[in-house]
C-alpha positions as CSV (number, residue, x, y, z in Angstrom):
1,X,63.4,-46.9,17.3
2,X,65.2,-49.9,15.9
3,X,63.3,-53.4,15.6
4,X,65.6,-55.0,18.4
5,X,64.6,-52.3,21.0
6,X,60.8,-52.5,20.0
7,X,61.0,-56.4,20.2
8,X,63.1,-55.9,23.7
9,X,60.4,-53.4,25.1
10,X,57.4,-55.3,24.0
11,X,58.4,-58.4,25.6
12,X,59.3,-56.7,28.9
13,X,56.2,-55.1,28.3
14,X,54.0,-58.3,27.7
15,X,56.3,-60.3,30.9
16,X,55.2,-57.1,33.3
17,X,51.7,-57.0,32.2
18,X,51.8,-61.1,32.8
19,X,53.5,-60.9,36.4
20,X,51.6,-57.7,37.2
21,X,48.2,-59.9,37.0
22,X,50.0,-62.8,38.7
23,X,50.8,-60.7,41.5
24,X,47.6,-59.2,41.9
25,X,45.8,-62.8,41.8
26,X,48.4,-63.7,44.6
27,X,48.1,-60.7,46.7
28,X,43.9,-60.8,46.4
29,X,43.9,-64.5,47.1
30,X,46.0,-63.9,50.4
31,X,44.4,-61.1,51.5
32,X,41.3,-62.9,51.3
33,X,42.3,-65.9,52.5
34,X,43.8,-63.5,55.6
35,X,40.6,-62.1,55.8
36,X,38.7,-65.0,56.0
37,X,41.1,-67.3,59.1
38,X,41.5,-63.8,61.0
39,X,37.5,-63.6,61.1
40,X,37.1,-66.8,62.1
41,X,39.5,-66.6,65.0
42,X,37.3,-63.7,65.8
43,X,34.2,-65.9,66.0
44,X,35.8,-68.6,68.1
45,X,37.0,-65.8,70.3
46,X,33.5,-64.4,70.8
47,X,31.8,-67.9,71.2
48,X,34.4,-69.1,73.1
49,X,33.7,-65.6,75.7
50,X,29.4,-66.2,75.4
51,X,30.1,-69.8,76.7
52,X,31.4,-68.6,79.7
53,X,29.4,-65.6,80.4
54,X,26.3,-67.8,79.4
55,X,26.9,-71.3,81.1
56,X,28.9,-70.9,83.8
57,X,27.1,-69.6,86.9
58,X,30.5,-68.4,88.8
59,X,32.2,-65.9,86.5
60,X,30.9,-63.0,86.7
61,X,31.2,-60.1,84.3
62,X,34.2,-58.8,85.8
63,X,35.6,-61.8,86.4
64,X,35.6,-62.4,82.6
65,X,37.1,-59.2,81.7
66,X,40.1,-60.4,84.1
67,X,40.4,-63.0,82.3
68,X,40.3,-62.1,78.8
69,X,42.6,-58.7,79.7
70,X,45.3,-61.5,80.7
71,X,44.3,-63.8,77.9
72,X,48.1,-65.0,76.3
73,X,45.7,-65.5,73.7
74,X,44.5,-62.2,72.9
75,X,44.2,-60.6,69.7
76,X,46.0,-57.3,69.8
77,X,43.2,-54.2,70.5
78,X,40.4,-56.8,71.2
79,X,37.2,-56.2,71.9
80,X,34.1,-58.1,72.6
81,X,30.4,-57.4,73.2
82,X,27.3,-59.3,73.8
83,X,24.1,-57.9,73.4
84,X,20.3,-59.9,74.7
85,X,17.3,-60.4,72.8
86,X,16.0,-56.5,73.0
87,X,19.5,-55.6,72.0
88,X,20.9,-54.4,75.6
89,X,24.2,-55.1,75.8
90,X,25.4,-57.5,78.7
91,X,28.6,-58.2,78.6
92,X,31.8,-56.2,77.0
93,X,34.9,-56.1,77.5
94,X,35.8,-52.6,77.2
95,X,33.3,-49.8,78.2
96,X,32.5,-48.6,75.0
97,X,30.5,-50.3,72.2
98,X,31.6,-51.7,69.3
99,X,29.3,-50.8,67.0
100,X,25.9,-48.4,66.3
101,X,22.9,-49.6,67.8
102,X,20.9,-49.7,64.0
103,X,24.0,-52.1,62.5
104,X,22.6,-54.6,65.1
105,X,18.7,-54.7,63.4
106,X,21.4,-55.6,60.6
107,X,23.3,-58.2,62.0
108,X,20.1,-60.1,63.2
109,X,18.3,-59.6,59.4
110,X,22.2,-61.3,57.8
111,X,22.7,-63.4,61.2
112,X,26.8,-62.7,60.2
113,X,28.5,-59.5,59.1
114,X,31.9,-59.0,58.2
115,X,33.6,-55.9,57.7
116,X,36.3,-53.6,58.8
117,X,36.0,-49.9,60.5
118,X,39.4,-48.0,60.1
119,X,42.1,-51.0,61.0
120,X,39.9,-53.1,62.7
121,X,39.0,-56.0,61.5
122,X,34.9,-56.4,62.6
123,X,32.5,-59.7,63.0
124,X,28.9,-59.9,64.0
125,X,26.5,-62.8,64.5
126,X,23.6,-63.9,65.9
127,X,24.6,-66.8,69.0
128,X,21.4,-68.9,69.8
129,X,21.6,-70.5,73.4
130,X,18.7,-71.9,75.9
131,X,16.6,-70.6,73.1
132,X,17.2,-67.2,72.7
133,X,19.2,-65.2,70.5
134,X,21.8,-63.4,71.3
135,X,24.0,-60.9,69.1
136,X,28.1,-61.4,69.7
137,X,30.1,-58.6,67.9
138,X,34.3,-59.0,68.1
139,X,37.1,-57.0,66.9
140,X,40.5,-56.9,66.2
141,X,43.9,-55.3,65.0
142,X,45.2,-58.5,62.9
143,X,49.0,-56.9,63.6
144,X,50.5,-60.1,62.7
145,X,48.4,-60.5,59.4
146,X,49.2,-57.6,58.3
147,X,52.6,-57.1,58.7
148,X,52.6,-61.0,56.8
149,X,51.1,-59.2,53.8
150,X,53.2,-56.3,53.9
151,X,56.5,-58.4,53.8
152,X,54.4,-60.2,51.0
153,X,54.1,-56.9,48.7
154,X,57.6,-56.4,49.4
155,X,58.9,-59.5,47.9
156,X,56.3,-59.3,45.3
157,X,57.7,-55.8,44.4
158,X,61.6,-56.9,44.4
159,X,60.5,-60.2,42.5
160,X,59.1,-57.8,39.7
161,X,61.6,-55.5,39.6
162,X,64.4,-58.4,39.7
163,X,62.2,-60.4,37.1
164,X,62.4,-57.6,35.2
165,X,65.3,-57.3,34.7
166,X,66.4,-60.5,34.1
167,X,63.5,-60.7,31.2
168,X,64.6,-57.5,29.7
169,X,68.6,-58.7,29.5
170,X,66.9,-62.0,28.0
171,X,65.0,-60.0,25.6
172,X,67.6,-58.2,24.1
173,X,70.0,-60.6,24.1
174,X,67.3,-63.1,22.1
175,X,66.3,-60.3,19.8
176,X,70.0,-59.6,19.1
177,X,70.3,-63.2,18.1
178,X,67.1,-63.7,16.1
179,X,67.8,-60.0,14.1
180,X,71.3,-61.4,13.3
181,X,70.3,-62.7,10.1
182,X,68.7,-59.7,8.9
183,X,71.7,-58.2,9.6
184,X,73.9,-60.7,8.1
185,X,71.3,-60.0,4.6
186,X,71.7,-55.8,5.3
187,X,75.4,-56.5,5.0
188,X,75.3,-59.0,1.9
189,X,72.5,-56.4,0.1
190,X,75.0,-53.7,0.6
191,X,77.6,-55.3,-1.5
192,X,75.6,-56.1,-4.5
193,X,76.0,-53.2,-6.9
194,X,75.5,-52.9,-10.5
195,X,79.1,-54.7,-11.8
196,X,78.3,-57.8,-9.1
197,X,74.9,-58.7,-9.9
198,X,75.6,-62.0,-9.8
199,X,75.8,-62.1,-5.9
200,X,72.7,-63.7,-4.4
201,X,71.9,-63.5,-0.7
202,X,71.8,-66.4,2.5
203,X,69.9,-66.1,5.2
204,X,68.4,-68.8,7.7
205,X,67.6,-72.0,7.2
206,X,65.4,-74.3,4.1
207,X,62.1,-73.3,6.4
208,X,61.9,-70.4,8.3
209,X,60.6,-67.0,6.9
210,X,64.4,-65.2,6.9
211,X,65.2,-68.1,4.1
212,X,62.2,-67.2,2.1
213,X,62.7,-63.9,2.6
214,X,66.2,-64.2,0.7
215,X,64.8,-66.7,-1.6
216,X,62.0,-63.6,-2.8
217,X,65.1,-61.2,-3.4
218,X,67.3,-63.7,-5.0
219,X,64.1,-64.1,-7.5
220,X,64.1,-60.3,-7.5
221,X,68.0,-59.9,-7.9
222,X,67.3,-62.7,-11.1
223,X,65.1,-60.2,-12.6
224,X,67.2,-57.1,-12.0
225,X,69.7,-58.8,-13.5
226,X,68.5,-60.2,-16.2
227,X,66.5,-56.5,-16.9
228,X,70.0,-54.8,-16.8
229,X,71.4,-57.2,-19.2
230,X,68.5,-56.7,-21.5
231,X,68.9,-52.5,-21.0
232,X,72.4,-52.6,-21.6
233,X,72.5,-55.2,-24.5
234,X,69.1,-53.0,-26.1
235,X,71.7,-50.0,-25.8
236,X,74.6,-51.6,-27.5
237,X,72.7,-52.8,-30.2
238,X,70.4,-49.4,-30.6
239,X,73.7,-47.7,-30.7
240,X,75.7,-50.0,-33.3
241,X,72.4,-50.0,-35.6
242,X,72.0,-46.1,-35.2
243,X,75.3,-46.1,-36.1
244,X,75.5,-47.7,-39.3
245,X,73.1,-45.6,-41.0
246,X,74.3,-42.2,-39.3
247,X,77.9,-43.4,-41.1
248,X,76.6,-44.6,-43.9
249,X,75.1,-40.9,-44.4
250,X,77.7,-39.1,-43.3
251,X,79.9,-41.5,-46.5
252,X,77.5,-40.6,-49.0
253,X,77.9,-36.9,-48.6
254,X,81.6,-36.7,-48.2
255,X,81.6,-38.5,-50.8
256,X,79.2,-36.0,-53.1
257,X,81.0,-33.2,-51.8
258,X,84.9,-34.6,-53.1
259,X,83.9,-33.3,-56.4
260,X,81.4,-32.0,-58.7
261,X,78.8,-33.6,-60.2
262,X,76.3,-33.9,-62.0
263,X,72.5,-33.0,-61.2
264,X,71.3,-37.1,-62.0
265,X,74.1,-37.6,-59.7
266,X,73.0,-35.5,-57.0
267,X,69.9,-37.4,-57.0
268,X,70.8,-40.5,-57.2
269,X,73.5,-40.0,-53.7
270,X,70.3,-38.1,-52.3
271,X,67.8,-41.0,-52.8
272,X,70.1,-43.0,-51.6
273,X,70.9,-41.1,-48.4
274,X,66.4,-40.6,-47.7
275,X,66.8,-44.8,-48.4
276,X,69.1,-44.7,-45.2
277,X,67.0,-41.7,-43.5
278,X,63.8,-43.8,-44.0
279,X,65.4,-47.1,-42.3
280,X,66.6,-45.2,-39.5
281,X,63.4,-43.5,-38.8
282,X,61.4,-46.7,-39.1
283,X,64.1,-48.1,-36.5
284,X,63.5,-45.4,-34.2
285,X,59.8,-45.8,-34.5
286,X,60.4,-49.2,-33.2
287,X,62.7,-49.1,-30.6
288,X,60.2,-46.1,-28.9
289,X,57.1,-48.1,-29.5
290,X,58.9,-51.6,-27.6
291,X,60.0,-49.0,-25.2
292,X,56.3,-47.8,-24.4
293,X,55.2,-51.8,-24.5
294,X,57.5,-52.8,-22.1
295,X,56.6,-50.1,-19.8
296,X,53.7,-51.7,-17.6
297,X,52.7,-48.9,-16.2
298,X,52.0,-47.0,-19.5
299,X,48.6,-47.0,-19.9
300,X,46.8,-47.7,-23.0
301,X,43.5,-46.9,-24.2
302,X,41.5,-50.1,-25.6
303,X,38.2,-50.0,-27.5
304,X,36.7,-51.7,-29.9
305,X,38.7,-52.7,-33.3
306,X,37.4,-54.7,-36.3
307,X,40.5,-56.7,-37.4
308,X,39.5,-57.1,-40.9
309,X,39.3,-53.3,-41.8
310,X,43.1,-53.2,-39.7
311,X,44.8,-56.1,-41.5
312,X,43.3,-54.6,-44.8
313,X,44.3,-50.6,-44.4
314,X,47.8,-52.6,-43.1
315,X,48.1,-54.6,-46.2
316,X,47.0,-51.8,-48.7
317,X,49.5,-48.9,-46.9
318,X,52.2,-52.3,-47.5
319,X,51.8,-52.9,-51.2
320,X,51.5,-48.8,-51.6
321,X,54.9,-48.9,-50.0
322,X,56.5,-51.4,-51.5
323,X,54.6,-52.3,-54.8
324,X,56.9,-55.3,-55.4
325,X,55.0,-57.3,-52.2
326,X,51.7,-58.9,-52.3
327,X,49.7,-59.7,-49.8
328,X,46.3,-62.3,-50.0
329,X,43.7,-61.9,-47.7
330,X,41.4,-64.9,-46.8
331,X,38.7,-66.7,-44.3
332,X,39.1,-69.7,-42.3
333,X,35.2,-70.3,-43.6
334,X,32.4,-68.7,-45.0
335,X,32.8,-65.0,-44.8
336,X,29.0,-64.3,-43.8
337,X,29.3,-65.9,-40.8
338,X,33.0,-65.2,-39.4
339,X,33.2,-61.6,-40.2
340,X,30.8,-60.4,-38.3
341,X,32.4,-61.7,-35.2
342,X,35.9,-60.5,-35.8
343,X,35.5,-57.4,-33.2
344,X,37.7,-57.7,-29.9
345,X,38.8,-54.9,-27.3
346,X,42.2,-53.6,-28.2
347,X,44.4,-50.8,-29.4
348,X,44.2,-50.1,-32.8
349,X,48.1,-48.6,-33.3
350,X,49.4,-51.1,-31.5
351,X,47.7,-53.8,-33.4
352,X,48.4,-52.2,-36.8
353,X,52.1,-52.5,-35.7
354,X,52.1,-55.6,-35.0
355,X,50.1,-56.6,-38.7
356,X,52.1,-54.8,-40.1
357,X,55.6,-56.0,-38.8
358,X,54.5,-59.7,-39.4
359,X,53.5,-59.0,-43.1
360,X,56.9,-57.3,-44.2
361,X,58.6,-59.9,-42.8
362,X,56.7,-62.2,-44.5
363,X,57.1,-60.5,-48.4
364,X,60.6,-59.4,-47.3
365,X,62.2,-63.0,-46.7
366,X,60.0,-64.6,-49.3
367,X,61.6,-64.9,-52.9
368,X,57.8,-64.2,-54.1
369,X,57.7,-61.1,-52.0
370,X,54.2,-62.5,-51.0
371,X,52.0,-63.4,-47.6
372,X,49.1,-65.4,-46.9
373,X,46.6,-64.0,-44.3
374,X,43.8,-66.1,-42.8
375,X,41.5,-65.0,-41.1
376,X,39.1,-67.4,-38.5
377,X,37.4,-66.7,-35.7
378,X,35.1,-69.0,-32.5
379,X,33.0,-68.1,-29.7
380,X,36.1,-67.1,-27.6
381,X,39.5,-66.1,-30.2
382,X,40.0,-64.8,-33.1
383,X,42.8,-66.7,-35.2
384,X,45.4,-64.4,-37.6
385,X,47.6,-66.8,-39.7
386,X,50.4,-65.2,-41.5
387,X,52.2,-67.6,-43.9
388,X,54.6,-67.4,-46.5
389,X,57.1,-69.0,-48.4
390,X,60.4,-67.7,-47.5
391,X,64.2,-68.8,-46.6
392,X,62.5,-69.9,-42.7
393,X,63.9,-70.1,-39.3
394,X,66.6,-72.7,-37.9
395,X,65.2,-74.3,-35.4
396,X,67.7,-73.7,-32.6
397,X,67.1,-69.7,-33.7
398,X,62.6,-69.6,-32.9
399,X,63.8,-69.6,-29.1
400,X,65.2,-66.0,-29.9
401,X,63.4,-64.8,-32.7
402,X,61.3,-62.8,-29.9
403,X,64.9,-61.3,-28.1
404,X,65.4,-57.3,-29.1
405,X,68.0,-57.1,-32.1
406,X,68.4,-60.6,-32.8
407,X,68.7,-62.2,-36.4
408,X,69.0,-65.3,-37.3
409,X,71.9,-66.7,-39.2
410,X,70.3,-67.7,-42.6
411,X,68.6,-63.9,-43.0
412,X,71.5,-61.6,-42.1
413,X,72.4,-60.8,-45.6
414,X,68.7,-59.5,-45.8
415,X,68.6,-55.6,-44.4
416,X,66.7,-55.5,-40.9
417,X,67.1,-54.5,-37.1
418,X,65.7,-57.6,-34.8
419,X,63.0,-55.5,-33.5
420,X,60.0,-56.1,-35.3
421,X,59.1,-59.6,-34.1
422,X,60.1,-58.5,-30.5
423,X,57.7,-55.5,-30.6
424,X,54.8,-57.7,-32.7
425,X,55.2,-60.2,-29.4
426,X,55.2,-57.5,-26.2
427,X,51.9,-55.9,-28.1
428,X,50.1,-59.6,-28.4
429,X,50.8,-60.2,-25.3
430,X,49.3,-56.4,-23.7
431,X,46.5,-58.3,-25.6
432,X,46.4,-61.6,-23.7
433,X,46.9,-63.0,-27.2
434,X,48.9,-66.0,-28.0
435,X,51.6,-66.0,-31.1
436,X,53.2,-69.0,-32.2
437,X,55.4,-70.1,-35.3
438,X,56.5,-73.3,-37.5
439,X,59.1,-72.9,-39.8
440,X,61.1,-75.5,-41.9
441,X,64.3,-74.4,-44.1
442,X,63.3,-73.1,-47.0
443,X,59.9,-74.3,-47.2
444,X,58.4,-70.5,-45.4
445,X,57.3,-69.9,-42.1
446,X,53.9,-69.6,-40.9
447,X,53.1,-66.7,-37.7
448,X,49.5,-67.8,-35.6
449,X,48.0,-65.1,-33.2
450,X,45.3,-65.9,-31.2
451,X,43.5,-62.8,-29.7
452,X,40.7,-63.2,-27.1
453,X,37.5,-61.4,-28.2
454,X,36.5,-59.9,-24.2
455,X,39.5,-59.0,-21.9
């Protein structure tokens, strides 16, 4: 069932409910109050018959039933009895009783009874004159009363029905209108696909919830957006830098093959090509690791890690790589007292990656091929500072330098693939680390990651 006919049946719904109980109230409060004026007119009727049975010396019982039978007053099916002190009855207008003997012990217990046997209407009540008691019991067919409330319930029923009706056009016709927008968003949603991103959505006005509703997936379009523009710029740059080594390969051993040559030869295209082989493997490496970083749903395994031993096994498996670079190790202090505290909850891989990224960089854009690391640590962080004295960043470039692929314009005659720094920044923050950097021109730039000892 669509939301317009559940709105449209629930407000019917609620309107019936609300003039089902108004109705009742109406039809209780009549009946009662019908009740209550017919009863009376029954107890004036039976006094009214007492005082002249009682006071008036010259009407006779059968006179009085003359009387009352042509009454122009009379109820329709009227009957009255009185009954003396030992509960014989003396008067009555018809020959039968009203009532059982043992409801009159009642009747003189309550001194007034109301109630109604079959469609009579029935009162009884205890008439005190000269001093004695005297029981007077009246009925009645209230014809007129009753037919009043059956025309009532009629017009009650058509009112309900024709209210109805009425709400239930109402209804849909207001739910249409209110739905409209949503409609109106359905249609725009349907015409954003993935070569009109830019599209964003309208809906309602500054306040109501339809506006905010299109505000939240104009935010959401933003980051679609901006995530496909990311995906498909990663995959035109993974591609181009995959495929400048895979030609660069394929060169070297066309190349070899044009001719024969030598064994020394042989080795030195070869070396060359595992060169090539190596850098594209180490790319690949990186582009799957900031592909399971920016996953957040991957989940990762965190225990305890000693960043002193990791920064040292990242340093040494550097300089065993590369025994040009040089790395110096030091302590924002005294040793004794900040290494003990240099444990924190965190993944070890991930963390060596991240070292070791920052270190390379470091030796590889330094003329010294050298890094500084200090090492400090407080109650709450532990501080990594990786410094060196290299070519450094332009400072209209360290607003990108975390962006997948990109290089700056003063290192692109230096072999890399923009994905280290990007990588080193996803894994500090999986980390709720902080990493910041100050550079000048060829002065060397200096890397600061904060790490939070308890997660």
């Amino acid at each position: 069932m669509k939301i317009r006919a559940r709105l449209s049946f629930t407000f019917v719904g609620i309107v019936a409910a609300l003039l089902l109980i108004f109705s009742f109230v109406v039809y209780a409060t009549a009946e009662y109050f019908r009740q209550r004026d017919f009863y009376l007119r029954l107890s004036d009727k039976a006094r009214t018959t007492a005082r002249l049975l009682l006071d008036e010396d010259e009407i006779t019982t059968r006179l009085l039933r003359v009387i009352e039978k042509n009454n122009l007053t009379a109820l329709p099916e009227e009957q009255i009895n009185v009954y003396g002190q030992n509960n014989q009855m003396i008067y009555a207008t018809q020959d039968s009783a009203i009532i059982k003997p043992e409801a009159l012990v009642l009747i003189r217990k309550k001194k007034e009874v109301f109630f109604r046997q079959q469609r009579k209407e029935i009162v009884g009540f205890v008439h005190r004159h000269n001093n004695q008691d005297y029981i007077l019991v009246a009925s009645a067919f209230d014809q007129y009363g009753l037919e009043e409330m059956r025309h009532l319930s009629a017009i009650m029923g058509v009112g309900l029905l024709c209210s109805l009706a009425v709400m239930g056009a109402v209804g849909w016709a207001y739910a249409g209108r209110s739905l409209r927008p949503i409609s109106d968003v359905i249609q725009q949603v349907d015409r954003i696909t993935a070569s009109n991103l830019n599209q964003r959505v309208t809906a309602g006005n500054d306040q109501d919830e339809l506006s905010q509703l299109a505000h939240t997936f104009n935010l959401m379009l933003d980051r679609v957006q901006e995530a496909f523009e990311m995906q498909r710029n990663f995959v035109s740059n993974a591609s181009h830098e995959l495929r400048t080594p895979l030609t660069i390969i394929t060169g070297q051993i066309e190349v070899t093959l044009l001719k024969r040559r030598t064994v020394e030869e042989h080795e030195a295209k070869w070396k060359s090509v595992l060169e090539v082989i190596h850098r594209m493997n180490k790319l690949t490496n990186n582009l799957l690791d900031l592909t399971l970083v920016s996953l957040e749903s991957t989940p990762l395994k965190f225990s305890e890690v000693s960043i002193d031993e990791v920064i040292y096994q990242v340093s040494q498996m550097l300089m065993t790589r590369q025994p040009d670079y040089s790395v110096v190790f030091s302590f924002d202090g005294q040793m004794e007292t900040i290494q003990p505290s240099l444990t924190i909850e965190g993944n070890k891989s991930l963390l060596y990656s991240a070292f070791f990224n920052l270190m390379e960089n470091g030796c590889k854009f330094s003329e010294n091929k050298r890094v500084q690391v200090t090492l400090g640590a407080n109650d709450r962080w532990i501080t990594i500072e990786f410094k060196d004295e290299g070519v450094g960043i332009l400072e209209s470039d360290i607003k990108s330098i975390y962006e997948p692929f990109f290089r700056a314009e003063n290192v692109k005659r230096i072999h890399g693939h923009g994905v280290g720094l990007p990588l080193t920044y996803r894994i500090v923050q999986l980390h709720h680390g902080q990493i910041t950097v100050a550079s000048q021109i060829n002065q060397g730039t200096t890397f600061t990651i904060r790490l939070p000892k308890m997660l």
